[in-house]
Structures are given as structure tokens and as C-alpha cells.
Wavefront OBJ file of the C-alpha trace (Angstrom):
o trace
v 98.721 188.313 -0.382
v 97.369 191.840 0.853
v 95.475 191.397 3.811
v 94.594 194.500 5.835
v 92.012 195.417 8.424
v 90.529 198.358 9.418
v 90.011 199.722 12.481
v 86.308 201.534 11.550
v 84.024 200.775 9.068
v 83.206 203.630 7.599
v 81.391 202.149 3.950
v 78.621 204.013 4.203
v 81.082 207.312 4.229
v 82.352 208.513 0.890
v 86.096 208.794 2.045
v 87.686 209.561 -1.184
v 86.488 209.535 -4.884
v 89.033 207.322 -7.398
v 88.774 208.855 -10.894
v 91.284 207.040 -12.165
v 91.244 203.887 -14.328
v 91.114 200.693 -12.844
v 94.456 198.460 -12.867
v 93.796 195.192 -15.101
v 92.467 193.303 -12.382
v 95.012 189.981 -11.742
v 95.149 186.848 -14.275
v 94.235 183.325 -13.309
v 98.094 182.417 -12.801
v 98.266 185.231 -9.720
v 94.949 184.062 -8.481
v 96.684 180.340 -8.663
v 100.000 181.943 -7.231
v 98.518 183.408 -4.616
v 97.513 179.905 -3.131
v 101.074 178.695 -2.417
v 102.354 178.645 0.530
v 105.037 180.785 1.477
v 108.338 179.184 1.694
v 109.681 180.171 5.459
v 107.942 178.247 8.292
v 104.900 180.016 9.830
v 104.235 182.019 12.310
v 101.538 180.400 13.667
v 99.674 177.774 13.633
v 95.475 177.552 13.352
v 92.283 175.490 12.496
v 89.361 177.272 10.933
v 86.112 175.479 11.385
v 82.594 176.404 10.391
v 82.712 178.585 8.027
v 79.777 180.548 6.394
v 80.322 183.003 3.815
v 77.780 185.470 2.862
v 78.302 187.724 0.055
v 76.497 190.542 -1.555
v 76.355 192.431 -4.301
v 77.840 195.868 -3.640
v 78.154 199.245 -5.701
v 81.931 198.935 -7.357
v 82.295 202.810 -6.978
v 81.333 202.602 -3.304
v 83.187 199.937 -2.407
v 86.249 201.544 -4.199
v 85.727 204.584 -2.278
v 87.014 202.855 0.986
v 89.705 201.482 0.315
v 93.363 203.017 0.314
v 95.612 204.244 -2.697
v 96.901 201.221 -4.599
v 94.347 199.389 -4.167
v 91.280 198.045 -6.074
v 88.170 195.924 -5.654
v 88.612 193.014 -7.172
v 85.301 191.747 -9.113
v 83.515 188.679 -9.702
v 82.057 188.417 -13.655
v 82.033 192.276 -13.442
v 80.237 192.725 -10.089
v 82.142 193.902 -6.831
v 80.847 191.899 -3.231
v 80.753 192.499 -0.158
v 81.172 189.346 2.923
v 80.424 188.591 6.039
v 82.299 185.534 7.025
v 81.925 183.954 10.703
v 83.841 181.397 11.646
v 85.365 179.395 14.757
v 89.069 179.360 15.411
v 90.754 176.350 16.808
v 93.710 175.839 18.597
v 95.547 179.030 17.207
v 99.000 179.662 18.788
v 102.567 180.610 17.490
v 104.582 177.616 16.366
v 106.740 177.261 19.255
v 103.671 176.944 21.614
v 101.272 174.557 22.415
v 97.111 175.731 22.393
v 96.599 177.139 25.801
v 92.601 176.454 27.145
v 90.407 179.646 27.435
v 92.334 181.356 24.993
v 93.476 179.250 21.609
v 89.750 178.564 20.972
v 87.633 181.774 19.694
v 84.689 182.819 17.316
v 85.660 185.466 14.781
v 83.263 187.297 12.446
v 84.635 189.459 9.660
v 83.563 192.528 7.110
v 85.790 192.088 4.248
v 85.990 192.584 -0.079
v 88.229 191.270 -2.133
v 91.322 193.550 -3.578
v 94.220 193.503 -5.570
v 96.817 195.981 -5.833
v 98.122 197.954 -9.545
v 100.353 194.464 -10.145
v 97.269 192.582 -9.950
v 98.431 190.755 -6.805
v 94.944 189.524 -5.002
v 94.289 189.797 -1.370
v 91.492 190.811 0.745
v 90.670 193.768 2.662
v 88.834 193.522 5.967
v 86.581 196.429 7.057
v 86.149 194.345 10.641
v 87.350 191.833 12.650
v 85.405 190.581 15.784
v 86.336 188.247 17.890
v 84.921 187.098 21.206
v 88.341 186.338 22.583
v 89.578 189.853 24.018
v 92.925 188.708 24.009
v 92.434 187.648 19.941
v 91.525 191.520 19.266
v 94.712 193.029 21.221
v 97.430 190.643 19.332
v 95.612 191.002 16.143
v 95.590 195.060 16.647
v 99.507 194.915 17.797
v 100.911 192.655 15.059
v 98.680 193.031 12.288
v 98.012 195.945 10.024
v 95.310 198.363 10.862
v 94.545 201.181 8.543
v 91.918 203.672 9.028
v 90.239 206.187 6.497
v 89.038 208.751 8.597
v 87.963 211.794 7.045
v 89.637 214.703 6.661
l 1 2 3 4 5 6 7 8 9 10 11 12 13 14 15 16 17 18 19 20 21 22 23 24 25 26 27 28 29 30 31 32 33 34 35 36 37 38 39 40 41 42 43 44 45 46 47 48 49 50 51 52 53 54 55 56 57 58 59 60 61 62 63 64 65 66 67 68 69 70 71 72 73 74 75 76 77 78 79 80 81 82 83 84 85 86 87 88 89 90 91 92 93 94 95 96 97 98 99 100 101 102 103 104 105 106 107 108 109 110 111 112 113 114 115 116 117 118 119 120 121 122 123 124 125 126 127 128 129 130 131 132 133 134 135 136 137 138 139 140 141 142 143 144 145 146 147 148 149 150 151 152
């Protein structure tokens, strides 16, 4: 699953124009495929409680705009969306560890769309991640992917 996150939101910005046609977005198998769980043991462990996701409507072509080559907003009955999803974390830690207090326990809001990439492989492409666990934001900056669309 592609899951990025970006540094600066920059949606209002028109960052690049895509003129080219859009990849055949991915089939109900990948969509199903994309549930299973990997087959090595994971990296860490988590608990994500209280979920609320809001979603709106959003521009395709704007959206589309953001994002990096190779990949493309993936659509719901034609229409493109755009979330905000806040959430709690609970007792996140690597596997080896047990939860430490004051630090495995964290609210997290994030900007995100949904994407796939030209195989059709779905994933979902996060324009911010807050947290209100400093410590959260500095591992999630060093060991996750952070890609930024500056202009020129």
C-alpha cells in the first residue's frame, strides 16, 4: 500500500498540471488485496481508537495537481475526496517494546486523499500529519516518507 506524507500542504497551490490520461483506476480484487496483511512480522505494534472521518468533495484536477508523478487520485462513483481523519493512538511501540507512559498514548489528526499508482495499487496520500506527541512527529519524520512539492 502507498502511503506517503507530506511535509506542507500546499492544495491550494497549483504545483504541476497532469495532462495525461488517467491510469485505469485499481479493480475490486487490488482493493481486496490490499487488505491482507503483509506476511513478515510488524514493525510495530498500535491501537487506533475514535475515529471520525470527514470527507469532502474535492475538484479531481486540483487534487491531482498535488500529488507526485505516478500517482493518481483515486475516486469514489466518479468524484475525488478530500479527509480529515482525527483519531487517538494507543499504546503504539515497536514489537520488541512494551508501551512506555507519556509517550505510547497520542492524538493524531490527518489531511489525506486516496491514490493509486499506474498498476492500480491503492494507498493513501497524506497532505498532514499532526500529532500532539512531539516525539510521534520526529520518528514519523525520520522513518517514514516525507515528500514535498514545493514550487519551482
Amino acid at each position: 500500500m502507498i502511503v506517503c506524507w507530506r511535509s506542507i500542504f500546499r492544495l491550494g497551490l497549483s504545483v504541476k498540471i497532469f495532462t495525461g490520461t488517467m491510469p485505469k483506476a485499481p479493480d475490486e480484487s487490488q482493493r481486496l488485496a490490499a487488505r491482507i496483511p503483509p506476511a513478515q512480522k510488524p514493525v510495530m505494534h498500535q491501537r487506533w481508537t475514535d475515529l471520525l472521518f470527514l470527507h469532502w468533495e474535492y475538484p479531481l484536477e486540483a487534487l491531482q495537481s498535488t500529488l507526485p508523478a505516478g500517482l493518481f487520485v483515486d475516486t469514489f462513483r466518479g468524484k475525488a475526496y478530500l479527509g480529515i481523519v482525527p483519531f487517538f493512538m494507543r499504546n503504539i511501540r515497536p514489537r520488541f517494546l512494551p508501551a512506555l507512559p507519556g509517550i505510547s498514548n497520542f492524538m493524531e489528526m490527518n489531511l489525506r486523499t486516496y491514490v493509486h499508482d499506474r498498476s492500480g495499487v491503492p494507498g493513501v496520500w497524506f497532505y498532514s500529519l499532526e500529532a500532539n506527541q512531539r516525539l510521534a512527529v520526529e520518528v514519523a519524520r525520520r522513518f517514514f516518507i516525507f515528500l514535498t512539492n514545493a514550487p519551482g
